[in-house]
C-alpha positions, -999 to 999 in steps of 0.1 A, spaced: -533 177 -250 -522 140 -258 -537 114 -274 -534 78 -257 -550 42 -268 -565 28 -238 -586 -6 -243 -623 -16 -227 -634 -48 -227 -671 -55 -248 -697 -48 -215 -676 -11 -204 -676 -5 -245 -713 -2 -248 -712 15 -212 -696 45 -231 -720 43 -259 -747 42 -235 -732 73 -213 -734 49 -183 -694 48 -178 -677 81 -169 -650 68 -149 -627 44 -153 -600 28 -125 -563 19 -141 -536 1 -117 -511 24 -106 -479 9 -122 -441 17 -130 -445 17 -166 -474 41 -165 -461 66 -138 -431 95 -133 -415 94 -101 -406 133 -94 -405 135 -134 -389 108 -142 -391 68 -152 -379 50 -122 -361 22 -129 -377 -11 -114 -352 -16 -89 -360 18 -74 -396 13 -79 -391 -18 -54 -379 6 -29 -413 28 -29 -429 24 3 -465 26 -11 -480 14 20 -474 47 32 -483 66 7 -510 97 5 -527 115 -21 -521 154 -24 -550 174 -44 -518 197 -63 -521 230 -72 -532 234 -105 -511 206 -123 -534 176 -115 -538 151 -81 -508 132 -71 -495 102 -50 -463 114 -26 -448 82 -19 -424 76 13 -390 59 -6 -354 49 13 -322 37 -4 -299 24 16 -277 52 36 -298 78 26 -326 95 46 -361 90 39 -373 113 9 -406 116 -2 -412 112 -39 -441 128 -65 -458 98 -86 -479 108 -113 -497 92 -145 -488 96 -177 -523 102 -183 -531 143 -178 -565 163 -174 -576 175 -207 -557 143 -228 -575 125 -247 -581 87 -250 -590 66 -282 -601 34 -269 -595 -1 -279 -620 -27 -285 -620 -59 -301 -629 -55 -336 -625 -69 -375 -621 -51 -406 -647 -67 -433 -652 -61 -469 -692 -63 -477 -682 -84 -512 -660 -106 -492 -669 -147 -497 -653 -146 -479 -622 -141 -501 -618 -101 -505 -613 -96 -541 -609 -54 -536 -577 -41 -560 -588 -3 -564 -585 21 -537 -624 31 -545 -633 -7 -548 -616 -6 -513 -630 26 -498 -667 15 -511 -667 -24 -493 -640 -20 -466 -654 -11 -432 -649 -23 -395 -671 -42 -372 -667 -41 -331 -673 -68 -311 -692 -52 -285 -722 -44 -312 -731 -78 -315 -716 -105 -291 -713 -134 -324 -685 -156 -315 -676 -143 -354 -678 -112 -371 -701 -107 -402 -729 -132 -393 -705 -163 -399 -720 -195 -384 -702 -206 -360 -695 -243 -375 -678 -226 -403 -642 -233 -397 -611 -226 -425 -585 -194 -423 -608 -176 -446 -635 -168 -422 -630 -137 -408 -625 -141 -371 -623 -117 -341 -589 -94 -339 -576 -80 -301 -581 -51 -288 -545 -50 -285 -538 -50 -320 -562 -20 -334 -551 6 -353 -556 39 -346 -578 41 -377 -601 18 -364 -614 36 -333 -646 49 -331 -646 61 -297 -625 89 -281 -629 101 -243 -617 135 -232 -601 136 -193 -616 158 -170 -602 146 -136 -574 126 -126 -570 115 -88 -548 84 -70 -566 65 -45 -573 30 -29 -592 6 -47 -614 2 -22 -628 34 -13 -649 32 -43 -683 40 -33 -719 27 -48 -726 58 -67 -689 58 -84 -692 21 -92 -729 35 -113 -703 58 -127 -678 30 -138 -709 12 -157 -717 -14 -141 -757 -18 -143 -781 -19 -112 -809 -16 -128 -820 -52 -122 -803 -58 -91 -841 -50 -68 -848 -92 -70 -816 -98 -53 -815 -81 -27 -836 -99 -6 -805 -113 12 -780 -86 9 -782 -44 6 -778 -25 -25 -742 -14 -14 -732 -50 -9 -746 -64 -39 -734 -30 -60 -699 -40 -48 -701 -73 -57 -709 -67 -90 -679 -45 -94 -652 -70 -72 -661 -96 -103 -656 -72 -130 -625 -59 -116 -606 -91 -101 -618 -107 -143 -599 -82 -154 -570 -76 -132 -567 -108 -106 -545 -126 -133 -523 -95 -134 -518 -97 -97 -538 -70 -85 -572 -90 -68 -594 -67 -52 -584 -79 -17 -549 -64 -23 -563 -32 -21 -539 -17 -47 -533 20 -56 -552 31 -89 -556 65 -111 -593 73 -108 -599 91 -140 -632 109 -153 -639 110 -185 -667 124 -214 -673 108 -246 -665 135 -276 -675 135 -311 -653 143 -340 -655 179 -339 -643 181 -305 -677 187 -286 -693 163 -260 -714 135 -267 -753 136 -261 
């Protein structure tokens, strides 16, 4: 088992918390993949025909992509692309957060480790939407108002959420169906007053082609391009290891 930071934006956060979101899709890239074991340098990435690639179910050691790749004067070979991601790893995720002192004003005056351990706490964006952390007005300007951190940057000590793998698979982006995008958190609970002009399947994938071309359009990977991902399924754990009720 291996421990891995992955991030989630505010919305999928509280999807966790809610135990709405049990899957979550992840663009199958170079830097997160092996190619037959090992990390393929990008100009032998380029050469991976993933248009014609499959997905083989593996024996034991996890799903797979087998890739068609050619070098110049060599046959054809088939190649073995996996994530770096396994079944059974675990994943603390990454939100955007602050650490806060309760005595701050906003100054933190805290010199003693207990002074510290007694005031110093973290908040998560995700709990309350403010455009600042702590209940700051939002006029208040000055670099000692405490102000949003990214994801990017959190600690490990920060995280308060950890997801266990249970199943890893490669697929197409667009084979997602309605019932996997419930599973990926997106709400359709209030979805009944539209759908005078469109079906729940249409407006269900809808919802998910803005949340996913938000996120990942800017990265080059729009839903129209139809781009390979790792599927993964996942349960939220506690601290002593058991699932989350």
């Amino acid at each position: 088992m291996t421990e891995r930071p992955v991030i989630f934006r505010g919305d999928m956060v509280r999807a966790i918390l809610e135990l709405r979101k049990t899957v979550t899709r992840r663009v199958l890239t170079r830097m997160g993949c092996t190619v037959s074991g090992y990390r393929a340098k990008k100009e032998y990435w380029n050469e991976m025909r993933f248009e014609g690639a499959w997905a083989d179910p593996g024996l034991g050691a996890g799903a797979y992509l087998k890739v068609p790749h050619k070098l110049d004067g060599w046959d054809e070979t088939v190649q073995r692309v996996r994530p770096y991601i396994d079944e059974g790893d675990v994943l603390w995720v990454r939100e955007t957060w602050a650490p806060m002192c309760r005595e701050a004003d906003p100054i933190c005056w805290c010199e003693t480790d207990e002074q510290r351990a007694a005031n110093h706490y973290f908040e998560y964006r995700a709990d309350t939407g403010n455009k600042r952390p702590g209940d700051w007005p939002e006029e208040e300007t000055g670099d000692c108002v405490p102000k949003w951190r990214s994801s990017m940057l959190m600690p490990k000590k920060a995280c308060r959420l950890k997801v266990r793998v249970l199943e890893r698979r490669p697929e197409r982006l667009q084979e997602i169906t309605t019932e996997e995008i419930r599973a990926e958190g997106i709400d359709l609970t209030d979805i009944e007053g539209e759908r005078v002009f469109a079906t729940l399947d249409e407006l269900a994938r809808a919802r998910w082609i803005n949340l996913w071309n938000d996120t990942n359009a800017k990265r080059g990977y729009p839903w129209e391009k139809n781009p390979w991902v790792w599927r993964y399924r996942f349960e939220l754990y506690n601290d002593d290891g058991e699932r989350a009720e």
